[in-house]
Backbone bond lengths (Angstrom), bond angles and torsions (degrees), N, CA, C in turn:
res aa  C-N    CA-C-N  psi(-1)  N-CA   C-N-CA  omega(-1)  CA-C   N-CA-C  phi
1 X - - - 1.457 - - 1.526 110.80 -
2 X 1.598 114.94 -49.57 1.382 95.74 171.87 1.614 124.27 -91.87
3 X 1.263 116.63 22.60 1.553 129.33 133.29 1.536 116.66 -49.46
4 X 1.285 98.50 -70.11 1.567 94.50 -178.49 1.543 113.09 -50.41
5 X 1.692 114.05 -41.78 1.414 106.03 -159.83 1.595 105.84 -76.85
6 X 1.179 125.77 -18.81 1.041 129.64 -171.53 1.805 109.99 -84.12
7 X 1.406 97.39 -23.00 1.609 104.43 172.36 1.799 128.41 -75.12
8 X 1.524 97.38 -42.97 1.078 131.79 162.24 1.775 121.92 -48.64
9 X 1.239 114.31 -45.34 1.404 137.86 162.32 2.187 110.52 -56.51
10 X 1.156 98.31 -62.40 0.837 116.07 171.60 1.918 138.89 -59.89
11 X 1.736 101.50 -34.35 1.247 119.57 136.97 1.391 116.38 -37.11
12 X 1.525 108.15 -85.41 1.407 109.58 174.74 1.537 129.38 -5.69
13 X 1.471 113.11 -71.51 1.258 140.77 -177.98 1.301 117.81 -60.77
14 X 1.196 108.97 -42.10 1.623 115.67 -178.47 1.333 118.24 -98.93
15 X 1.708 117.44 -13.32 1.793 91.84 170.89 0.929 104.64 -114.79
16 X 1.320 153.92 7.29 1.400 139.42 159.54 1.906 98.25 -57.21
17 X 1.348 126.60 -24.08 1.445 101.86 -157.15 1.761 81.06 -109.10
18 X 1.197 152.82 -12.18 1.123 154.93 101.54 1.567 108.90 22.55
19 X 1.090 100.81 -86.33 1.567 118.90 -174.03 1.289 132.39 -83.94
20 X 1.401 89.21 13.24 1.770 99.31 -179.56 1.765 93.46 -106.31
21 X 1.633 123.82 -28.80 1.180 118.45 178.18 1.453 137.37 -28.16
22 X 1.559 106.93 -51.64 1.349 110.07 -168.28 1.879 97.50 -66.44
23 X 1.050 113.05 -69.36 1.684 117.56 164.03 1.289 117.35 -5.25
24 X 1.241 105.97 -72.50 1.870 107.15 170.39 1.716 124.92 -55.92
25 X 1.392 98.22 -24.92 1.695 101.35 175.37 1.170 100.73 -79.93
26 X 1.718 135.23 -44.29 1.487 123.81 -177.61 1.683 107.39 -71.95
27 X 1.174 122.14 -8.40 1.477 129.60 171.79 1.692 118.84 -73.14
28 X 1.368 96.38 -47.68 2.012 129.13 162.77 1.491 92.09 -46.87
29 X 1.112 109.21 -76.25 1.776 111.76 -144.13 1.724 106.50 -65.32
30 X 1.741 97.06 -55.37 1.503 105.55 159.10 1.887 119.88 -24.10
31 X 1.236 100.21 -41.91 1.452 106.69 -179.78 1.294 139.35 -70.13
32 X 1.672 99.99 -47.52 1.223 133.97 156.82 1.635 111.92 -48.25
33 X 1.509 112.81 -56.13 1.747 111.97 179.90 1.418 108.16 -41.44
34 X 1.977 95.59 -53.56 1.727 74.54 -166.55 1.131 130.67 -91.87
35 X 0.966 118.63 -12.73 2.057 116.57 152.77 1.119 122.39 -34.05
36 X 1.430 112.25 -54.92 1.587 124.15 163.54 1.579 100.71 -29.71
37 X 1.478 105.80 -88.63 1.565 122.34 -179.62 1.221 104.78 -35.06
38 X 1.509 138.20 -59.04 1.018 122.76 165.22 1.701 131.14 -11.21
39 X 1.300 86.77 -67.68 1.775 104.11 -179.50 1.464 130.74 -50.58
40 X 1.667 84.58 -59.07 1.733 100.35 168.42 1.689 106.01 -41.24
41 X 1.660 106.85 -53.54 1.613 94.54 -171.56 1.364 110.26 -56.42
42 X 1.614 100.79 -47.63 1.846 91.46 -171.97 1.731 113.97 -39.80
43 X 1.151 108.65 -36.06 1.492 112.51 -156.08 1.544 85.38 -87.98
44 X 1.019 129.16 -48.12 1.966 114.07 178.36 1.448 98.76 -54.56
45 X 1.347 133.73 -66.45 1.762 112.34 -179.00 1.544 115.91 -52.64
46 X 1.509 113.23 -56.85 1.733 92.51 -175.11 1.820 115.66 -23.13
47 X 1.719 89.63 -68.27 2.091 103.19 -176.04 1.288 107.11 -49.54
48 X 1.600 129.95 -29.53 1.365 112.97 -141.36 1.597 99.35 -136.93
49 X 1.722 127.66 -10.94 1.274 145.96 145.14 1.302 115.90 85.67
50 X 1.955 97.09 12.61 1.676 109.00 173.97 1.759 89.97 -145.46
51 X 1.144 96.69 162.86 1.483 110.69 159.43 1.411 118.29 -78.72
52 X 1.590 125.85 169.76 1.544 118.34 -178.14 1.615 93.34 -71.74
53 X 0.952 124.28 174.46 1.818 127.48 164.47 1.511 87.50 -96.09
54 X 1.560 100.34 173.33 1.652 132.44 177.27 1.211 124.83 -57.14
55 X 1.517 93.81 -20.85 2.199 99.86 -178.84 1.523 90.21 -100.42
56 X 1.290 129.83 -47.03 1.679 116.89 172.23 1.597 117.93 -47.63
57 X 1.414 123.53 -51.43 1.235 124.08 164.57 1.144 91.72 88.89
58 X 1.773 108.47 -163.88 1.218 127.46 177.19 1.336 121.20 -63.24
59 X 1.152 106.32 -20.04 1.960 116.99 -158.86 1.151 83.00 -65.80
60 X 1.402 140.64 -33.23 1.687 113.44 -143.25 1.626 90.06 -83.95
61 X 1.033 127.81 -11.73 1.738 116.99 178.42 1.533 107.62 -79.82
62 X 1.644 123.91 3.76 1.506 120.28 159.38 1.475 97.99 -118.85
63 X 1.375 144.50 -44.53 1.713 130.62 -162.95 1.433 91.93 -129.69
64 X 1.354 108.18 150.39 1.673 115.28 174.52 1.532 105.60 -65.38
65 X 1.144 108.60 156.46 1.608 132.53 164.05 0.920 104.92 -72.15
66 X 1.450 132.48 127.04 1.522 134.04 169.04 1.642 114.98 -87.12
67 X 1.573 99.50 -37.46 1.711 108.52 159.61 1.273 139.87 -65.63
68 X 1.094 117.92 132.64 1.562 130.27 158.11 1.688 117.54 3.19
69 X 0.656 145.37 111.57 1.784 129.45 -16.86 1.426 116.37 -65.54
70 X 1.336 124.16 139.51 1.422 105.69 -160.33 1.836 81.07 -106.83
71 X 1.240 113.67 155.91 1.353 123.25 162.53 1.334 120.63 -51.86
72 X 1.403 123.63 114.68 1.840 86.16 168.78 1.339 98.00 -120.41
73 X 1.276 152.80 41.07 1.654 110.49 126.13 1.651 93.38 -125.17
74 X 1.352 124.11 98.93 1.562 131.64 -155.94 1.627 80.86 -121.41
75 X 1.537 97.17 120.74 1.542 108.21 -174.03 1.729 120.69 -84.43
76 X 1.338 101.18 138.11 1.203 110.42 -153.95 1.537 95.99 -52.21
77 X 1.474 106.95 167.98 1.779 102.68 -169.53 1.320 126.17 71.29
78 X 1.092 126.16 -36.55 1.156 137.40 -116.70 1.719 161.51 -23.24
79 X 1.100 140.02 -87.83 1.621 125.91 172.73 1.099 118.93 -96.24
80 X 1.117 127.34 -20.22 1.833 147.41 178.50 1.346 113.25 -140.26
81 X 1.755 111.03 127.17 1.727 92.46 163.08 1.208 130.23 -75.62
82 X 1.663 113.65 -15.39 1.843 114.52 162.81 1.940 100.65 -144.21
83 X 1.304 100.04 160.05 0.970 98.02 -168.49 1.870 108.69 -82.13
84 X 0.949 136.84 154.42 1.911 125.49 -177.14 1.552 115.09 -78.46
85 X 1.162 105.69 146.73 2.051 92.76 165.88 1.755 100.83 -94.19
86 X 1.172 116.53 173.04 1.295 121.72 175.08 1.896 107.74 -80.45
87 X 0.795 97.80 171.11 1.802 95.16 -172.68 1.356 104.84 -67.83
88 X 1.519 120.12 -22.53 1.671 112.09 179.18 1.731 102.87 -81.72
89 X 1.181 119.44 7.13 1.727 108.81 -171.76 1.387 134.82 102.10
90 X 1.712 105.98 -11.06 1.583 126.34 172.56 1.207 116.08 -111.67
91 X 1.354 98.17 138.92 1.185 121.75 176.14 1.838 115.72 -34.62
92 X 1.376 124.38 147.66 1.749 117.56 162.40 1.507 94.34 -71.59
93 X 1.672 85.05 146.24 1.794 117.07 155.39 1.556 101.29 -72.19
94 X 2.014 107.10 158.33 0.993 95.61 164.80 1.445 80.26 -158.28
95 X 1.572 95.44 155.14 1.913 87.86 176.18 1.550 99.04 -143.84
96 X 1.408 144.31 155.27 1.316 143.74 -169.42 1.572 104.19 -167.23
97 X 1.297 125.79 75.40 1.881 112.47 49.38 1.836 93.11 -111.37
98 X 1.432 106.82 107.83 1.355 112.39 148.60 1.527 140.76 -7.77
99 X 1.255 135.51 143.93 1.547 142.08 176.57 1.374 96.44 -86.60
100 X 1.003 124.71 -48.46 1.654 137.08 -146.65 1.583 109.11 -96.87
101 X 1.675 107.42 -42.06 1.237 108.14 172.43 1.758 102.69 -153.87
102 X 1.664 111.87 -133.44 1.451 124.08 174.29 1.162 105.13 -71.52
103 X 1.610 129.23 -41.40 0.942 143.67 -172.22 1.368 132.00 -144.71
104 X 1.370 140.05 138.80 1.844 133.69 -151.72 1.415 91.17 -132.32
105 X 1.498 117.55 107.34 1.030 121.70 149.01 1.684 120.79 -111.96
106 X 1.589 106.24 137.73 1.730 97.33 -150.18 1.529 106.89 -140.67
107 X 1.108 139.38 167.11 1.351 139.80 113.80 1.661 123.63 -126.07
108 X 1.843 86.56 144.68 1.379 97.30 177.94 1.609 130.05 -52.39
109 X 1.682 100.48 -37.65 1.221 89.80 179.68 1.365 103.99 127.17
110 X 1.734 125.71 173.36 1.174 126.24 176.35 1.735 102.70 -69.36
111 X 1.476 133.81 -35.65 1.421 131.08 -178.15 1.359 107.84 -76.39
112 X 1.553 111.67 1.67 1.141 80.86 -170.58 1.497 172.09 57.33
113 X 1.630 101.38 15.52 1.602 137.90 -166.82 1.750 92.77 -118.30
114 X 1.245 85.32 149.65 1.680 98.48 158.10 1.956 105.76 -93.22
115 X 1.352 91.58 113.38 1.717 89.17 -174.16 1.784 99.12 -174.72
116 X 1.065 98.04 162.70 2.020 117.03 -155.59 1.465 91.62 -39.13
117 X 1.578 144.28 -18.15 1.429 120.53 -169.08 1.542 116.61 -119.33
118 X 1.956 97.78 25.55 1.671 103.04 154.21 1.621 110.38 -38.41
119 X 1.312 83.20 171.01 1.782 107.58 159.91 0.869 115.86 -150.59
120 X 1.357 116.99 129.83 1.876 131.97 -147.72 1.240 100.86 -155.86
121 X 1.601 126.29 165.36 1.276 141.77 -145.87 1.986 85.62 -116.93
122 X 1.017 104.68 4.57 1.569 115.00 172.71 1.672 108.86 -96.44
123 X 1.488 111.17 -34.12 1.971 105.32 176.25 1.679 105.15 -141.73
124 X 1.544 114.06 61.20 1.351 121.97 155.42 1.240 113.10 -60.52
125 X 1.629 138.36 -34.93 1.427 127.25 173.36 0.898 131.98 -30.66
């Protein structure tokens, strides 16, 4: 009996932090994407001396923008060979000119809401 209770105790303790793992890796990776993305943009403004706008989106860091503003020195290939999904399966947000900063690169998240437990290139810390 105090086998069990002592096992039982011990359950407790160990799978809640168990089962919070996978969560924190889609939290990790989530993080990791957008730094990446981050970069790519930096490197599309250095060449190109603007960011894509909000209707270009992310794509323009894999195929040129054919619209207004058009890139002009938009590197061949270009910034990504595909663009990432977020670990829940959706696509990153991106917004230019940004709420948060110059630029909002984001995901909502497994709920899927815009609400305090985004992840944005504004609170990677």
């Amino acid at each position: 009996m105090v086998v069990v209770v002592i096992l039982s105790i011990l359950a407790a303790i160990v799978v809640p932090k168990i089962m919070d793992r996978p969560e924190q890796a889609r939290i990790t990776k989530a993080k990791s994407d957008i730094r990446a993305l981050e970069a790519a943009l930096n490197l599309y403004r250095l060449d190109n001396m603007i960011y894509p706008t909000t209707e270009q989106g992310l794509e323009a860091l894999v195929s040129k923008p054919t619209d207004s503003p058009e890139p002009r020195n938009w590197k061949e290939g270009g910034y990504l060979d595909r663009l990432p999904s977020d670990p829940w399966g959706n696509g990153y947000l991106y917004l230019s000119p940004g709420t948060q900063g110059t630029v909002d690169i984001y995901t909502t998240g497994l709920d899927m809401q815009s609400t305090d437990d985004d992840i944005g290139n504004w609170n990677l810390d």
